[in-house]
KOLBALO-848720 format. One line per field, with one value per residue (C-alpha): x, y, z negated; residue number from 0. Coordinates in Angstrom, 2 decimals, decimal comma. Each point is the difference from the previous one (the first is absolute). Example, Ala and Ser with C-alpha at 12.3 -4.5 7.8 and 13.67 -1.06 7.14 Angstrom:
<drenmars>
X <- (12,30/1,37) .
Y <- (-4,50/3,44) .
Z <- (-7,80/0,66) .
guvo <- (0/1) .
</drenmars>
This chain:
<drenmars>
X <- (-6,30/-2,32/0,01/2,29/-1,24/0,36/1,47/1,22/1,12/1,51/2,93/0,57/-1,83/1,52/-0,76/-0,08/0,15/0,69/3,08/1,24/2,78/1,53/2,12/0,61/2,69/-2,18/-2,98/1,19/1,41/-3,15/-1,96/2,33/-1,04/-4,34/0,58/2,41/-0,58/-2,00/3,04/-0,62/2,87/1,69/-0,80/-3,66/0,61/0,65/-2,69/-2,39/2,75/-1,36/-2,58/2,14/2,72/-2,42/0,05/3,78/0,07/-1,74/-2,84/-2,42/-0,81/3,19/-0,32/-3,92/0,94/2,50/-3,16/-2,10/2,40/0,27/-3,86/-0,16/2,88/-1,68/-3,12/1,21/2,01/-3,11/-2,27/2,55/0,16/3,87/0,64/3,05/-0,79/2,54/0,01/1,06/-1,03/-0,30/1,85/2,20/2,41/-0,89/-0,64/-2,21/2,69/2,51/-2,81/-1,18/3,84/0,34/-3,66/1,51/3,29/-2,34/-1,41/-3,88/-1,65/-3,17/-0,74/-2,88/-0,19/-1,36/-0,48/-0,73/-2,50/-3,57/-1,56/0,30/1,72/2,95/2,59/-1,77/0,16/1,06/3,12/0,87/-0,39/2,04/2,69/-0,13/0,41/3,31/1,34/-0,20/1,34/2,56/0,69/-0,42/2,79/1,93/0,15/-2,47/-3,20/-2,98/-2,58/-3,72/-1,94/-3,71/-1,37/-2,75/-3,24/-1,33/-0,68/-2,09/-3,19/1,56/-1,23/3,39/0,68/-3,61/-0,40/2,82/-0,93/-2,98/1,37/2,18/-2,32/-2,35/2,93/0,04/-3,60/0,02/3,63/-2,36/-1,39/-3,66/-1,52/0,91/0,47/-3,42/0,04/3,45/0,69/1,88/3,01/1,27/3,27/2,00/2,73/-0,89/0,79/-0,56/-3,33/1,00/1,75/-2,65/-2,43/1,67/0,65/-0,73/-1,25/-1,30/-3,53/0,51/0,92/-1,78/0,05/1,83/0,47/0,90/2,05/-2,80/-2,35/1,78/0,82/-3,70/-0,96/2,29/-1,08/-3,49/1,10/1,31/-2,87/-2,50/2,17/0,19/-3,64/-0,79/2,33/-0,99/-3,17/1,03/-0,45/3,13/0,61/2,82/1,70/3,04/2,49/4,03/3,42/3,59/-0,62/3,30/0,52/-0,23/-3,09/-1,39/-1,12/-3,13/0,78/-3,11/-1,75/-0,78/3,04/-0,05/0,76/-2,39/-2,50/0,30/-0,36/-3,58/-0,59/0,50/-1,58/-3,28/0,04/1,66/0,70/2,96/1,39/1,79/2,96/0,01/2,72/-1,35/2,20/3,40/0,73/2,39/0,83/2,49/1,65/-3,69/-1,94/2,45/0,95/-3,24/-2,89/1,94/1,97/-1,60/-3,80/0,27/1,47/-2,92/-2,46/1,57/0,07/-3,97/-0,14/-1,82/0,66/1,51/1,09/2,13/-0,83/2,24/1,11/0,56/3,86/1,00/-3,73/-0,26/-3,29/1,71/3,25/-2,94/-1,56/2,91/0,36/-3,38/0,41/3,38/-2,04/-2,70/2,32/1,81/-3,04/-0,78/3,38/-0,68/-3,56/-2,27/-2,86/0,16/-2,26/1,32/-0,26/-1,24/-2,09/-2,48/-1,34/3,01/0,71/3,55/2,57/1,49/3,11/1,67/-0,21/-1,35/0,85/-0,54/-0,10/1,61/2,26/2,60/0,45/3,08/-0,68/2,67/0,45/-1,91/0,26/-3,24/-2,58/-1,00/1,88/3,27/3,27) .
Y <- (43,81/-1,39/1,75/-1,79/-2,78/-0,19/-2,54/1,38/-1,32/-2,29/0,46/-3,87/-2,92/-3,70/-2,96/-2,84/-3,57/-3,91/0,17/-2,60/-1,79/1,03/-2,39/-3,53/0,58/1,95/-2,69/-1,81/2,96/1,89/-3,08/0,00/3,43/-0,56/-2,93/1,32/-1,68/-2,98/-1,92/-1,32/-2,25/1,61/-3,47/0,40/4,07/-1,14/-2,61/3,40/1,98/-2,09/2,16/2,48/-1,67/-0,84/4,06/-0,35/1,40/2,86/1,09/3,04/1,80/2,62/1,10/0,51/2,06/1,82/0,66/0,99/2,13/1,79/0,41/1,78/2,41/0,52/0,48/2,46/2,05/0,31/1,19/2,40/-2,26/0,89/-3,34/-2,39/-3,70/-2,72/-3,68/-2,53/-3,43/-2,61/-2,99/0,82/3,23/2,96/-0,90/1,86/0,87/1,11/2,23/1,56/1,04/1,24/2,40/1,57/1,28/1,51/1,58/-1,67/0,03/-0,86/-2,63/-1,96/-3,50/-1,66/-3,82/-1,98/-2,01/1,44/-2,15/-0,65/-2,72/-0,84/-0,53/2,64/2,72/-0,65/-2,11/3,51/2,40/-2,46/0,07/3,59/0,17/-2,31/2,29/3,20/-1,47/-1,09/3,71/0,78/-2,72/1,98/3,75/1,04/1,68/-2,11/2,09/-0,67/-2,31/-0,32/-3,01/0,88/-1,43/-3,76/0,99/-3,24/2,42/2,78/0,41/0,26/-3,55/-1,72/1,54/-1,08/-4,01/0,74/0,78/-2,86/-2,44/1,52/-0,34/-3,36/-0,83/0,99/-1,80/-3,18/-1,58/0,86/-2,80/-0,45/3,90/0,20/-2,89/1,25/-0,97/2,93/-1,74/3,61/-1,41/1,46/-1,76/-2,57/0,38/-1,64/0,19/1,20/2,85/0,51/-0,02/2,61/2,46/3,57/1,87/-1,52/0,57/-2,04/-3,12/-3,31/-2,29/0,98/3,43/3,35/-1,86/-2,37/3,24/2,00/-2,56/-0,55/3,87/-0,13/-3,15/1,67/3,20/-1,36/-2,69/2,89/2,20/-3,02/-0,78/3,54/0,70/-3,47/-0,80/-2,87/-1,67/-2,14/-2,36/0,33/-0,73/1,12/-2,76/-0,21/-0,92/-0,05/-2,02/-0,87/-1,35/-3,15/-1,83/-0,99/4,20/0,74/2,79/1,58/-1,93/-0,78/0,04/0,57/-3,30/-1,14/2,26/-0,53/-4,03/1,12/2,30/-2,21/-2,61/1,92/1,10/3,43/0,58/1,98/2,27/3,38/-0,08/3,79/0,10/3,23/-0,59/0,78/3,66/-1,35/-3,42/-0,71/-3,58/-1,36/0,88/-1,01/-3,58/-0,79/1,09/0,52/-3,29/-2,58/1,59/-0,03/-3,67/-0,99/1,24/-1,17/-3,29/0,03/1,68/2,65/3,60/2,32/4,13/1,73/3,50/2,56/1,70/3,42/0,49/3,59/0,84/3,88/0,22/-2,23/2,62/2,80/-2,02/0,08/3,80/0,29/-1,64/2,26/2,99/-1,29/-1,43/3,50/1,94/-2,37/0,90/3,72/-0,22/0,59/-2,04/-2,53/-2,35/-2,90/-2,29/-3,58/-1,91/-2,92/-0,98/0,14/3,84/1,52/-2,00/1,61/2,12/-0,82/-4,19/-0,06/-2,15/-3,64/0,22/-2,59/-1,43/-2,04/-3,70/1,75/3,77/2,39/3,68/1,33/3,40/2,28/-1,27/1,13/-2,34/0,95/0,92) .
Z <- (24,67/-2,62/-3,55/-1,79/-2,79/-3,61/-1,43/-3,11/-3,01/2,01/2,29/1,23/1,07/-0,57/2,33/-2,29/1,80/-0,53/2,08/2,21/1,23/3,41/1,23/-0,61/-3,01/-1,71/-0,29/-3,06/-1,95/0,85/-1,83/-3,33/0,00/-0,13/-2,23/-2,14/-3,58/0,80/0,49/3,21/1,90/3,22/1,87/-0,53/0,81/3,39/0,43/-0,41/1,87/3,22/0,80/0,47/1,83/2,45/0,65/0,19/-3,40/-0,03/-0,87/1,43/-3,05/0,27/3,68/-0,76/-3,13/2,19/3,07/-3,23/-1,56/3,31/0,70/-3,63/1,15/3,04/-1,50/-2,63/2,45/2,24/-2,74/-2,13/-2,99/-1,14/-2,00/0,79/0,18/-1,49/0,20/-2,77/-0,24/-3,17/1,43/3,07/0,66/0,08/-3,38/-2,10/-2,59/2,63/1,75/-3,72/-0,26/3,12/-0,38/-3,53/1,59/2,68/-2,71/-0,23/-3,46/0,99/1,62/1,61/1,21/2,65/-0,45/3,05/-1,79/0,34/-2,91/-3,87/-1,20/-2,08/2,84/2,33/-2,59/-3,57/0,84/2,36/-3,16/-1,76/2,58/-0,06/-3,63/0,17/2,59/-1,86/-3,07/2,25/0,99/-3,99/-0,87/2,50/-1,62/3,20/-1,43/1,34/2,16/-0,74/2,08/1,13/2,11/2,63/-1,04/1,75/3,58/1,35/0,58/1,52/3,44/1,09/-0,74/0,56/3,78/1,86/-1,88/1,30/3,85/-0,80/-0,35/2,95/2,55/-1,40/0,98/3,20/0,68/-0,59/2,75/0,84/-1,07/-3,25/-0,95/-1,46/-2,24/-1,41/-3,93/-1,59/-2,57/-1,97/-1,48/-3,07/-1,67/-2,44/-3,92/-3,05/-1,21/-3,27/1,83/2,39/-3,73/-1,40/2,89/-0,45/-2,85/-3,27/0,77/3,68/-0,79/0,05/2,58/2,92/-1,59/1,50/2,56/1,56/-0,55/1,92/2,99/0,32/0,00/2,60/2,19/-0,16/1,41/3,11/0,54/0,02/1,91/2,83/-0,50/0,79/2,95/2,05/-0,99/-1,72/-3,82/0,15/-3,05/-2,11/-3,19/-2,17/0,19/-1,30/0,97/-0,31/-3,48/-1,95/-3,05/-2,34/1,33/-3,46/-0,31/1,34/2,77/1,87/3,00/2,59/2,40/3,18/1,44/-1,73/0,93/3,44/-0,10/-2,11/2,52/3,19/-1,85/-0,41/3,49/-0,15/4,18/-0,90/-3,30/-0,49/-2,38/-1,51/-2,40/-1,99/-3,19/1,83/0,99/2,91/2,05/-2,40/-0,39/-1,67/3,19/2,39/-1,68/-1,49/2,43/3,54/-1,17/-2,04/0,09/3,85/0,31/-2,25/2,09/3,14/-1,68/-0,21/3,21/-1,49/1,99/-2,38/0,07/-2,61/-0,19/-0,89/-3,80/0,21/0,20/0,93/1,39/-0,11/-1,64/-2,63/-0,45/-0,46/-2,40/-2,27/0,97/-1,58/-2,90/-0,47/0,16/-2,27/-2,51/-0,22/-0,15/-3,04/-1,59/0,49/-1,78/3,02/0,43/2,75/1,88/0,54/3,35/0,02/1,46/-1,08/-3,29/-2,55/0,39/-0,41/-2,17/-3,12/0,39/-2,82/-1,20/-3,15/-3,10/0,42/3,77/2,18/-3,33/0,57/-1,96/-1,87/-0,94/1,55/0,89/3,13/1,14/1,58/-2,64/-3,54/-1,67/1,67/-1,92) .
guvo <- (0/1/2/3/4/5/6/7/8/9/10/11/12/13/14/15/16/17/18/19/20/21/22/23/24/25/26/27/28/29/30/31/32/33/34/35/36/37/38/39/40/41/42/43/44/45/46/47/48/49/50/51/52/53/54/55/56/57/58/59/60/61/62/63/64/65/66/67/68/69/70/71/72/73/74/75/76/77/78/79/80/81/82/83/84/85/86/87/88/89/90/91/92/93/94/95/96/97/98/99/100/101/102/103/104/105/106/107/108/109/110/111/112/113/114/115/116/117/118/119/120/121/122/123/124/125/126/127/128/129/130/131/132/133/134/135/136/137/138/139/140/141/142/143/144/145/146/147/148/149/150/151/152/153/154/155/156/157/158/159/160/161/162/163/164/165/166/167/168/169/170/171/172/173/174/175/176/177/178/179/180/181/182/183/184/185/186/187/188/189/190/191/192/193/194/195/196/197/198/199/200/201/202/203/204/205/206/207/208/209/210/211/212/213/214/215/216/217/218/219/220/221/222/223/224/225/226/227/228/229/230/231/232/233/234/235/236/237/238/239/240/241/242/243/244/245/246/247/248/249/250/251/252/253/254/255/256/257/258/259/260/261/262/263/264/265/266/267/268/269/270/271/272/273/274/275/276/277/278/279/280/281/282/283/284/285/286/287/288/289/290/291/292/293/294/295/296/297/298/299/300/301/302/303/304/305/306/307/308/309/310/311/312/313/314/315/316/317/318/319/320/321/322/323/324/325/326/327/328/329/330/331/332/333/334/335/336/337/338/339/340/341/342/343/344/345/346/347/348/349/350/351/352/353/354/355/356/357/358/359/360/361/362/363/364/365/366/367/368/369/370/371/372) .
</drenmars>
């Protein structure tokens, strides 16, 4: 048996996800639920509900949260590391509040959290903390005693995560037929945001155009395309491109999506193109609607050959990333001095957000940064 890890202070680890519907009742109510306050009409709810019902209602992001949460149990048995794993999501049961509830009358007080978002951004990380802070106020409100939470640090440069994109989008390649493999564009896809969002993303000292988000996607994009390049031989062309854009159209949102970029692509005599969609931690309902659906139809449209290669899901060199940064975060917490893993040009993110990073339009209380309650 391996010696067993440390992973003190802490004695449990949160999954913290979007949430999803699963089953066709649930679409609509699951909707009220992410657009809670903007006052949006249930009629128009399921208009954007089709997507979904197209899935018959449900969408893939709990069962892969389930297949992750068991390849981080599996992984933790395996290596000694004595540190129970619950899930709660923001928008869809097991809520988060429910799940915070249920880890204080097992007795956790310190807590850290897992988001599956692997870049900074208000809704990938700041709108998390500030779910996190509602839900322990909630406990508060309730006479419970509120443990104390940390959130992992931004995980897009981890090796854990970039290697299996980069398998992904090798298997991809070579699923392309001979002919055009060579002369393969590379589209790296992330979800669209505004561009004030995107502006402001990550710490103070980040943002600008594009900010920490765009930064960070493009650290990323290079990673792979050098990987590839050095594994086949072959300088394959590529650019960061977005989808999955919602919104009022009169608010500028970051471009160019991927529709879009495949008619420029076919129309300057791209033989074929790789969708790698390396802002999603899972084929959740974004991947599987907007780049196996509509993305694919485009390009079958222009009968230009197409492959989408794969996120990284449950991958086991993904589950001992997150084991890593566990150990690394604790050893943090307990003084020691730690090296930190990441690859590329932007280094390891912060631990702890500072002030002024990823604000939201309307100030409110997040928890796992300096400025928290």
């Amino acid at each position: 048996m391996p010696d067993a890890l440390d992973a003190t202070p802490y004695d449990a680890l949160l999954l913290l996800s979007f949430g999803g519907p699963e089953g066709p009742d649930d679409v609509v109510p699951f909707l009220e639920n992410v657009t809670r306050g903007r006052g949006i009409p249930k009629e128009r709810l399921k208009e954007v509900g089709q997507h979904y019902f197209l899935f018959g209602g449900v969408s893939p992001i709990n069962d892969q949260n389930r297949a992750l949460l068991d390849a981080l149990r599996k992984d933790f048995a395996e290596h000694a590391l004595d540190l129970p794993v619950y899930w709660g999501n923001r928008n869809w049961a097991p809520y988060l509040t429910d799940t915070l509830r249920e880890m204080v009358a097992d007795g956790r007080r310190r807590i850290l959290v897992l988001a599956t978002s692997a870049y900074a951004s208000y809704s990938g990380c700041r709108q998390y903390r500030e779910n996190l802070a509602d839900a322990l106020a909630a406990l508060e409100a309730e006479g419970l005693e509120p443990p104390k939470i940390d959130k992992l640090r931004h995980y897009f440069n981890h090796p854990g995560f970039v290697e299996p994109m980069v398998d992904g989008v090798l298997r991809s390649l070579a699923d392309l037929p001979e002919d055009v493999r060579d002369g393969a564009h590379i589209a790296f896809t992330t979800h669209s945001i505004p561009t004030a969002a995107a502006d402001s993303s990550g710490p103070v000292e980040a943002h600008g155009e594009g900010g920490a988000y765009v930064e960070q996607h493009l650290d990323v994009a290079q990673l792979i395309a050098d990987a590839v390049r050095e594994r086949t031989g072959v300088d394959h062309p590529w650019r960061l491109v977005y989808q999955s854009r919602s919104g009022a159209p009169h608010i500028p949102w970051l471009e160019p999506d991927i529709c879009d970029h495949l008619e420029e692509r076919h129309a300057a005599g791209a033989p074929a193109v790789v969708m790698a969609p390396i802002g999603f931690v899972s084929d959740h309902m974004e991947v599987l609607y907007d780049l196996d659906t509509e993305a694919t139809a485009k390009a079958e449209e222009l009968g230009l050959p197409v492959r989408r290669s794969a996120t990284v899901g449950a991958d086991p060199r993904f589950a001992a990333a997150i084991r890593d940064l566990i150990l690394e975060r604790s050893a943090v917490e307990r003084g020691q001095e730690v090296t930190p893993c990441a690859l590329g040009a932007l280094g390891a993110s912060h631990n702890v957000c500072p002030i002024g990073c990823c604000p939201s339009r309307a100030p409110r209380p997040a928890a796992a940064g300096v400025d928290s309650p």
